[in-house]
GUTORLUM-481204 format. One record per residue (C-alpha): residue number from 1; x, y, z; residue in one letter. Coordinates in Angstrom, 3 decimals. Example, Ala and Ser with C-alpha at 12.3 -4.5 7.8 and 13.67 -1.06 7.14 Angstrom:
2
R   nr        xx        yy        zz  rest
R    1    12.300    -4.500     7.800     A
R    2    13.670    -1.060     7.140     S
//
This chain:
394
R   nr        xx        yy        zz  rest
R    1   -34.331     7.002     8.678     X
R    2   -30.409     5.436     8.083     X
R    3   -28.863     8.113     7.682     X
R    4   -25.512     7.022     5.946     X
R    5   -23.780    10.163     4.372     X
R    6   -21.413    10.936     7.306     X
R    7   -18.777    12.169     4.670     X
R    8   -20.966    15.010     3.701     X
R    9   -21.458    16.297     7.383     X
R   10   -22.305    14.918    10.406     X
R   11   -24.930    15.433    12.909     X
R   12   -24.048    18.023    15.935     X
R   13   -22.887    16.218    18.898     X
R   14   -25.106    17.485    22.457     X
R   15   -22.107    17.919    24.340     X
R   16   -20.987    20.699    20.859     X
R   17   -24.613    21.974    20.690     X
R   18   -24.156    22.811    24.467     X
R   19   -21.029    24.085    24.327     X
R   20   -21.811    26.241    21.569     X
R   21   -25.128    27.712    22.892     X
R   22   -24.069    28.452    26.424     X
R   23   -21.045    30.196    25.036     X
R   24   -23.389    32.125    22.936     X
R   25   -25.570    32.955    25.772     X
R   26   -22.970    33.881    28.252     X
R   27   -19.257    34.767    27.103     X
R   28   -20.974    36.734    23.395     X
R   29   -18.309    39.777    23.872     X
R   30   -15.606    40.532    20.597     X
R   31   -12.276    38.424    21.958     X
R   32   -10.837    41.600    20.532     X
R   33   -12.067    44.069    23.048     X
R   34    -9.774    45.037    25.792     X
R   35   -12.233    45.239    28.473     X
R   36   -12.955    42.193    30.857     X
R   37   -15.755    40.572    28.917     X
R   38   -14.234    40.697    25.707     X
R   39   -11.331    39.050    27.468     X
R   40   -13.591    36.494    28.921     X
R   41   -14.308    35.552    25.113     X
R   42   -10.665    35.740    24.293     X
R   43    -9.787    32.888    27.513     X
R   44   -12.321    30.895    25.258     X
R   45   -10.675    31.435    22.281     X
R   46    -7.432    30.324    23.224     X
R   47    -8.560    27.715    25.368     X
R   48   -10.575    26.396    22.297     X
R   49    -6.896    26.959    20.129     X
R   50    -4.805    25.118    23.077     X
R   51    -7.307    22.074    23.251     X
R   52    -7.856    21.741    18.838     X
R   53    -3.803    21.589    18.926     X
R   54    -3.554    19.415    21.826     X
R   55    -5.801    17.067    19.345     X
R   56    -3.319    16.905    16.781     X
R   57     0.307    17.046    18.574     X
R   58     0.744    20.742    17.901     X
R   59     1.261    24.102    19.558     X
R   60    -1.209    26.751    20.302     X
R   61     0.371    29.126    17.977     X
R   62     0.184    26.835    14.641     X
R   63    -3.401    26.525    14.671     X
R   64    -5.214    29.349    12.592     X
R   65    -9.722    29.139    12.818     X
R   66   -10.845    29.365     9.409     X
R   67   -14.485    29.054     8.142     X
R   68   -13.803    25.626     7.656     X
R   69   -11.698    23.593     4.919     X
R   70   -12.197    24.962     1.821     X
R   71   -11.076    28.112     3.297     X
R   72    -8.150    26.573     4.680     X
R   73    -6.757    24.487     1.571     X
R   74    -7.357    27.513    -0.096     X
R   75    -4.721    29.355     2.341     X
R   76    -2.180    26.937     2.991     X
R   77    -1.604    26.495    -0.821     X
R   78    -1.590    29.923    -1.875     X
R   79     0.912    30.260     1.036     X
R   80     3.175    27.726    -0.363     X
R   81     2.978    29.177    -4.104     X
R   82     3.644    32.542    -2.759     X
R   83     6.574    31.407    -0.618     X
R   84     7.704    28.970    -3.994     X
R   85     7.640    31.951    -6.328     X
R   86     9.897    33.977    -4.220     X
R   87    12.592    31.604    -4.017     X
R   88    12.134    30.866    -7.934     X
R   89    10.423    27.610    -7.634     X
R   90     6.307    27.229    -8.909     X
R   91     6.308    23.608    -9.282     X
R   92     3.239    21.742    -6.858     X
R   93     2.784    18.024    -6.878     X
R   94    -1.250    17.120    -5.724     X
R   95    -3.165    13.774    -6.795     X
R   96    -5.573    13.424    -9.423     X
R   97    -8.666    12.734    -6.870     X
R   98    -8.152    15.558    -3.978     X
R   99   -11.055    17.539    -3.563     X
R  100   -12.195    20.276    -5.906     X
R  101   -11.021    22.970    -3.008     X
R  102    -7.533    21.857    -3.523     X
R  103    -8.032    20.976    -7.070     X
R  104    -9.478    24.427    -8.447     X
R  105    -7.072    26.386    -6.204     X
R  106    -4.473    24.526    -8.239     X
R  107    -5.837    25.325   -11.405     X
R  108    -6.130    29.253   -10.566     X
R  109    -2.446    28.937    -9.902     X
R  110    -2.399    27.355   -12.974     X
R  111    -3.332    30.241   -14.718     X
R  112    -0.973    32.578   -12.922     X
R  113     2.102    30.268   -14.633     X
R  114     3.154    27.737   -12.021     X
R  115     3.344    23.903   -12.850     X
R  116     0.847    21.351   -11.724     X
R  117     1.935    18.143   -11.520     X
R  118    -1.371    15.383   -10.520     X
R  119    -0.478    12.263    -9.810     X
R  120    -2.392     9.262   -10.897     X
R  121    -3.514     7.351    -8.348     X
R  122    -3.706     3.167    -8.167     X
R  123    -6.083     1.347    -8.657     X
R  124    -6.714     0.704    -5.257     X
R  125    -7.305     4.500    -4.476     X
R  126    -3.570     4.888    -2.479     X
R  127    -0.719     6.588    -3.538     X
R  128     3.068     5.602    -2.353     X
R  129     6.203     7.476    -1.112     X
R  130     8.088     6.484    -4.071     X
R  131     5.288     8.451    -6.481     X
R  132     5.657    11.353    -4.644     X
R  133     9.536    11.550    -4.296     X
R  134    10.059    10.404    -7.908     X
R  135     7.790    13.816    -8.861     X
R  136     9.704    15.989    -7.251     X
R  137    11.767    18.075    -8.827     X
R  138    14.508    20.882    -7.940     X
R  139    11.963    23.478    -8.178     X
R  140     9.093    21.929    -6.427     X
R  141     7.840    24.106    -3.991     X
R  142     4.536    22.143    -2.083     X
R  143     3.076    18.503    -2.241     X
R  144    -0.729    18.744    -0.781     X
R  145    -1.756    15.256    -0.751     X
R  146    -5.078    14.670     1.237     X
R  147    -5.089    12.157     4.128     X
R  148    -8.149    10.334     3.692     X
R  149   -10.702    10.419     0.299     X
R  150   -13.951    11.659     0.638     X
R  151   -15.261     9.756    -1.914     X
R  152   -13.921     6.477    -1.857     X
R  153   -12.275     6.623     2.017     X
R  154    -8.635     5.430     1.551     X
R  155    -5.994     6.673     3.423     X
R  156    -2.994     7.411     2.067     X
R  157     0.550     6.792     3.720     X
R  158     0.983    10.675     4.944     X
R  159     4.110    10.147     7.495     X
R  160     5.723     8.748     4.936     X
R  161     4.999    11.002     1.847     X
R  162     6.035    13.822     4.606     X
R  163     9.175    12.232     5.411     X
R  164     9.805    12.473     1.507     X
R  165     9.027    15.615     1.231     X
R  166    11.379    17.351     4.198     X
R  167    14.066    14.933     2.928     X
R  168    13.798    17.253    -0.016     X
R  169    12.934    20.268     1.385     X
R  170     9.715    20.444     0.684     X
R  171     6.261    21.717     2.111     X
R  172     4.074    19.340     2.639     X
R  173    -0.002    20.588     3.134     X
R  174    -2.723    17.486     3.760     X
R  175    -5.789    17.693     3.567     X
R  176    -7.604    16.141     6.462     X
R  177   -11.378    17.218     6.451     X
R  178   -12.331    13.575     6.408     X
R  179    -9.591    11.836     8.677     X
R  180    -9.735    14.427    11.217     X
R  181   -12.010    12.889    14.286     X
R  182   -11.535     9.852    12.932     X
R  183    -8.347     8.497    12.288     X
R  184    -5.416     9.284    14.786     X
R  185    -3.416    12.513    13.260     X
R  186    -0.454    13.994    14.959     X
R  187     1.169    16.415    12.662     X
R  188     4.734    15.898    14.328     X
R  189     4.737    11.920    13.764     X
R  190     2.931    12.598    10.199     X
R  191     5.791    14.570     9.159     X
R  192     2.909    17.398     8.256     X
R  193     3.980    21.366     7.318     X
R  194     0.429    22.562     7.078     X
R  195    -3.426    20.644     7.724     X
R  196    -6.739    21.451     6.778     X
R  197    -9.367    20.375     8.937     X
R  198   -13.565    21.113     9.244     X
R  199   -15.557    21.137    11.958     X
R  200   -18.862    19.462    10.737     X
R  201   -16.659    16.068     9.487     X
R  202   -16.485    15.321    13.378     X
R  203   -19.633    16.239    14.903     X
R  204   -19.364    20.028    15.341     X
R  205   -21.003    22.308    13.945     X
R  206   -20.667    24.063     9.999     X
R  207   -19.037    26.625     9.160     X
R  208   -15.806    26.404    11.453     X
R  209   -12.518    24.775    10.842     X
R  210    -8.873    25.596    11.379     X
R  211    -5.564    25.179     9.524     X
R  212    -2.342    23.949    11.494     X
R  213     0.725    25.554     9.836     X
R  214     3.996    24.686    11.573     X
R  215     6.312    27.030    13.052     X
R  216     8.364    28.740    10.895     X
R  217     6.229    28.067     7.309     X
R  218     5.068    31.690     5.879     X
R  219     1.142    32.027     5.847     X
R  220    -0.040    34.821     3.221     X
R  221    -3.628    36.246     4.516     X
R  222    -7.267    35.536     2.439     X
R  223    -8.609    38.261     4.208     X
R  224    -7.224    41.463     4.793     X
R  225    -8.593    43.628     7.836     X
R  226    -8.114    43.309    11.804     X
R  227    -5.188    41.792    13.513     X
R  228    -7.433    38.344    14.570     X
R  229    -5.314    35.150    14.076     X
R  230    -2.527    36.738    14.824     X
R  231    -3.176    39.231    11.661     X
R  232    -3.047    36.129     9.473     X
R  233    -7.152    35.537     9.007     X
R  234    -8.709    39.322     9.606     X
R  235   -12.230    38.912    11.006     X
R  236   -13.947    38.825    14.553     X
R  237   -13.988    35.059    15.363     X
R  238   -16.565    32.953    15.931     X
R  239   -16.197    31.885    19.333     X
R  240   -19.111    29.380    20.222     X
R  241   -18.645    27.845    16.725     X
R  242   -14.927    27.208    17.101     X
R  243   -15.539    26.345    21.342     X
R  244   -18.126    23.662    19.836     X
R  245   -15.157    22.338    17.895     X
R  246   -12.679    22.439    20.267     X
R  247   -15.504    20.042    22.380     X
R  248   -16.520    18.058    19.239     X
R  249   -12.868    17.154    18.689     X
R  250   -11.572    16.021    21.931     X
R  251   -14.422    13.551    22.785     X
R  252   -13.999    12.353    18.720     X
R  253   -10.618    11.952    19.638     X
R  254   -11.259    10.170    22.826     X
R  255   -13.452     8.228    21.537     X
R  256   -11.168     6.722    18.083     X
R  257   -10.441     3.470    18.927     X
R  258   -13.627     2.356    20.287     X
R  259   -15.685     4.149    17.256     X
R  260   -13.395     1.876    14.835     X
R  261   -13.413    -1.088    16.641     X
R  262   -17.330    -0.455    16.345     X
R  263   -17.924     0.793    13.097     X
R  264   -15.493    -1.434    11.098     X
R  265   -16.956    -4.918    11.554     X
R  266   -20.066    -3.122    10.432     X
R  267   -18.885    -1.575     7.317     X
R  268   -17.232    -5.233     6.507     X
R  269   -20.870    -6.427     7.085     X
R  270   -21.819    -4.145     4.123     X
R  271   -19.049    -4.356     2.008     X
R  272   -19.074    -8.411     1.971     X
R  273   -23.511    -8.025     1.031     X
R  274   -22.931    -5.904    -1.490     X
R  275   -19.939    -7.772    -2.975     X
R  276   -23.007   -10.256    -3.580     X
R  277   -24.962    -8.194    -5.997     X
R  278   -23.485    -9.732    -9.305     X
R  279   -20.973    -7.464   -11.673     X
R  280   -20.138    -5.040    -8.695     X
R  281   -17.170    -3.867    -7.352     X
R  282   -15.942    -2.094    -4.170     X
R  283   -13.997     0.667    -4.934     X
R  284   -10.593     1.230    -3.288     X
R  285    -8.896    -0.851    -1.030     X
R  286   -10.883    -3.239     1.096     X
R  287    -9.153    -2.008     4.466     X
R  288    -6.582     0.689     4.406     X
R  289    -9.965     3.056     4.290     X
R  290   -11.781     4.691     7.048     X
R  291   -13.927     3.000     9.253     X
R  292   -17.298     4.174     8.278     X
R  293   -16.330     4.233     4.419     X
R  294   -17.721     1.705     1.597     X
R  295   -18.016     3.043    -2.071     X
R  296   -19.151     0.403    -4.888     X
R  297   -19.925     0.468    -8.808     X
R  298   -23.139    -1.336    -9.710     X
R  299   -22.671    -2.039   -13.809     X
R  300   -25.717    -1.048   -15.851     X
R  301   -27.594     1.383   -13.510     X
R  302   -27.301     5.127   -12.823     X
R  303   -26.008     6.289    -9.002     X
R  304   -28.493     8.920    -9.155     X
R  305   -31.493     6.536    -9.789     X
R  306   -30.451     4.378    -6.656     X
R  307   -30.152     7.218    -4.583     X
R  308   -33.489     8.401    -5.036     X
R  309   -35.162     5.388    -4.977     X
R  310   -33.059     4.594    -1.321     X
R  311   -34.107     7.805    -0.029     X
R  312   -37.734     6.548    -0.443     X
R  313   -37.006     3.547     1.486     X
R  314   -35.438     5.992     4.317     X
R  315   -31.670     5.589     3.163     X
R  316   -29.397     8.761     2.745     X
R  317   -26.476     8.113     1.136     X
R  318   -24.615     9.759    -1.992     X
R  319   -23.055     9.016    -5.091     X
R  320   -19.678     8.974    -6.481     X
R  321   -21.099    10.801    -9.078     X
R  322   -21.405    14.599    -9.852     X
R  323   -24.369    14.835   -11.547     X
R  324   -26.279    15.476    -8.673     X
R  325   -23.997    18.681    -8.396     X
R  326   -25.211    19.469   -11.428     X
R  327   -22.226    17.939   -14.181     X
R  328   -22.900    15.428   -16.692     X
R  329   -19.645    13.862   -15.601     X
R  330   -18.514    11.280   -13.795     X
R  331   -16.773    11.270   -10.477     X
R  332   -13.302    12.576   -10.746     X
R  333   -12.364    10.295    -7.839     X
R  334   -13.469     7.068    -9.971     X
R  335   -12.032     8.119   -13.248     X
R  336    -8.740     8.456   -11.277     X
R  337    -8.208     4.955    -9.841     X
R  338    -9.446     3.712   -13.262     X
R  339   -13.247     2.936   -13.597     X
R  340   -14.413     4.024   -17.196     X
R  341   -17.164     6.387   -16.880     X
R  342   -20.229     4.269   -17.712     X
R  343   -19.127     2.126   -14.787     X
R  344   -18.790     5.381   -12.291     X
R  345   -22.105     6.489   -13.258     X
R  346   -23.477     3.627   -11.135     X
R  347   -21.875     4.393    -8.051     X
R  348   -23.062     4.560    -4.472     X
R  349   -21.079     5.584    -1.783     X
R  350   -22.398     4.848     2.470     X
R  351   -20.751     7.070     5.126     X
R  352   -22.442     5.661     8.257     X
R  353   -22.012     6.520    11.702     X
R  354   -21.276     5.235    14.490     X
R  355   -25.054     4.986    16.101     X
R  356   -25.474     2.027    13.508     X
R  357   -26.738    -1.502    13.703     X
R  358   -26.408    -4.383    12.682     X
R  359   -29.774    -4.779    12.106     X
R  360   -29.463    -1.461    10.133     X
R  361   -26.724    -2.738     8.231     X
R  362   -28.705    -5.922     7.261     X
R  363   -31.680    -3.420     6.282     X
R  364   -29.188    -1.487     4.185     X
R  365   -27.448    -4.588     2.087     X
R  366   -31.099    -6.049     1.317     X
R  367   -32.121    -2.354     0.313     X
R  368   -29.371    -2.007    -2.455     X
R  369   -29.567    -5.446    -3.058     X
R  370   -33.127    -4.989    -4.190     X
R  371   -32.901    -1.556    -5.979     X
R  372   -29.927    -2.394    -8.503     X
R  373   -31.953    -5.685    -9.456     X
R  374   -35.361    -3.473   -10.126     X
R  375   -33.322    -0.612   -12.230     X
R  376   -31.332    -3.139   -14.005     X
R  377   -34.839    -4.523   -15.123     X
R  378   -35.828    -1.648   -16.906     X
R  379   -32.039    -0.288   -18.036     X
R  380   -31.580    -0.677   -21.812     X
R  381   -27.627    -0.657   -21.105     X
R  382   -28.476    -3.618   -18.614     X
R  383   -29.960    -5.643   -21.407     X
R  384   -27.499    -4.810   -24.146     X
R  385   -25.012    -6.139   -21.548     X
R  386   -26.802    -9.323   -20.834     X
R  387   -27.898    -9.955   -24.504     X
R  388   -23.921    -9.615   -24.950     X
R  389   -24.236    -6.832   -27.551     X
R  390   -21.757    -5.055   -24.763     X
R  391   -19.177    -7.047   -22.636     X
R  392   -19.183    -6.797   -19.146     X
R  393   -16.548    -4.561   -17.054     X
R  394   -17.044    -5.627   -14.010     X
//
């Protein structure tokens, strides 16, 4: 099996499985408790929170453990708005293809009579500075703008867009579930308020994450209860989850350059093969994306089709797609940097890891190369296209 859908979660790391089951096995006492081995948990705890903040240039204190980063876009937004309304200002600037956690938080908000302003997004899948700055307004109260796309991988000028928004006095939030463990992040540099990261992005395990929120930026709670993060995420922790973290993200960390000097040749390898298969396009830039990243449209076949017919030949991958979640629809992602939906239907997007091979790679490229000639053999919209009853897009 190639397994190539890295963006959806990644395999446990030994060193995190270790970490995680010998904490489990010997330090299992509520960091809460005052007795000594409830403290012993607690040294865990806040050696886990020293070493996740030491990861990202921050302080102990900022970091908050969440269940992972759904949880904590959720927070840091509703934060924002709640610290917006009180000063009189409910207007949030986002982008058109952040991920649904950020997205549908912004729409309940929405609903509760603050302004939403989404930004479209170029075609090569990157914002700028200048669109961000020229949104803002005098009663803007948060940008959230996440760092890297999980669909289509680009990564988006963050220091910049924060240096924008504390020019103006502005919150910034990113959302860095798929750039954390793999691209270098330091919040101070990045010019970042408040981050959202996940666990199981970076080899650790599901259901952990943690939000950085900078000195001095209000935090308003998701869950009432006990006095846990200091008060601000009630809840007994879940220490060998987030000490499996802590693990998973300094050796991800450590290991940054030499897993993108690795893994980018490779996903070149791919991207130039597939740039073969005739009336196909990568989507979003060709390198200002993550290192394991490449997302194409195939014209005249349906993602959804490929995937399953990759997964026989031992291939897991994804689609840009939604309909596997379910929705008729199209990827929100594609429709944003401009692909008409008949085009993002036929979309394929390979998160591989850095365990792959050239040889793998090769395997791969012939794979898709093979499987969008056989469906486009049988695909009625294939031979209207080719018969010219429908002009080509791509």
């Amino acid at each position: 099996m190639i397994y190539a859908d890295n963006a959806a979660t990644t395999r446990m790391s030994e060193a995190a499985i270790n970490t995680m089951v010998a904490t489990a096995n010997e330090t299992w006492g509520n960091p809460s408790s005052l007795y000594g081995f409830g403290q012993k948990a607690k040294e865990i705890l806040e050696d886990a929170r020293a070493r996740v903040a030491g990861a990202i240039g921050a302080e102990a204190r900022e970091i908050i453990f969440t269940s992972g980063g759904s949880e904590a876009d959720n927070q840091a937004i509703l934060s924002a708005a709640a610290t917006g309304k009180r000063k009189g200002k409910m207007h949030i600037i986002s982008s058109a293809f952040e991920h649904h956690a950020v997205l549908h938080t912004l729409k309940k908000l929405e609903k509760e009579g603050y302004e939403v302003t989404l930004l479209d997004v170029h075609e090569n899948g990157i914002l700028t500075a200048k669109d961000v700055a020229d949104a803002i307004r005098d009663d803007t109260c948060l940008v959230t703008i996440m760092y890297a796309n999980n669909e289509i991988g680009t990564i988006q000028p963050i220091s910049e867009i924060g240096a924008v928004c504390h020019e103006k006095g502005v919150i910034f939030h990113t959302d860095a579930v798929q750039a954390m463990g793999h691209l270098k992040v330091d919040v101070v540099r990045d010019n970042v308020d408040m981050l959202s990261a996940s666990a199981h992005k970076f080899h650790g395990p599901k259901g952990v994450g943690f939000l950085y929120v900078r000195k001095g930026i209000g935090i308003t709670n998701l869950i009432e209860g006990g006095a846990q993060e200091r008060g601000k995420r009630a809840g007994t922790e879940n220490v060998p989850g987030i000490a499996a973290m802590a693990k998973a993200l300094e050796d991800a960390v450590a290991n940054i350059d030499g897993y993108a000097s690795k893994l980018t040749p490779v996903r070149d390898r791919i991207i130039e093969g597939l740039k073969k298969i005739p009336h196909s396009a990568l989507n979003g830039d060709a390198k200002r994306r993550l290192p394991g990243n490449i997302n194409f449209c195939f014209e005249g076949i349906e993602g959804e089709s490929l995937l399953l017919m990759l997964d026989d030949k031992g291939i897991q991958a994804s689609s840009g797609s939604a309909c596997t979640s379910g929705s008729l629809d199209p990827s929100h992602v594609l429709l944003a940097i401009g692909r008409i939906h008949d085009v993002a239907h036929g979309s394929l997007r390979l998160s591989i890891g850095e365990d792959i091979t050239d040889e793998e790679a090769d395997y791969i490229i012939r794979s898709v190369t093979e499987t969008v000639e056989y469906l486009r053999g049988f695909s009625p919209v294939w031979r209207d296209l080719m018969a010219g009853k429908t002009p080509f897009i791509l």
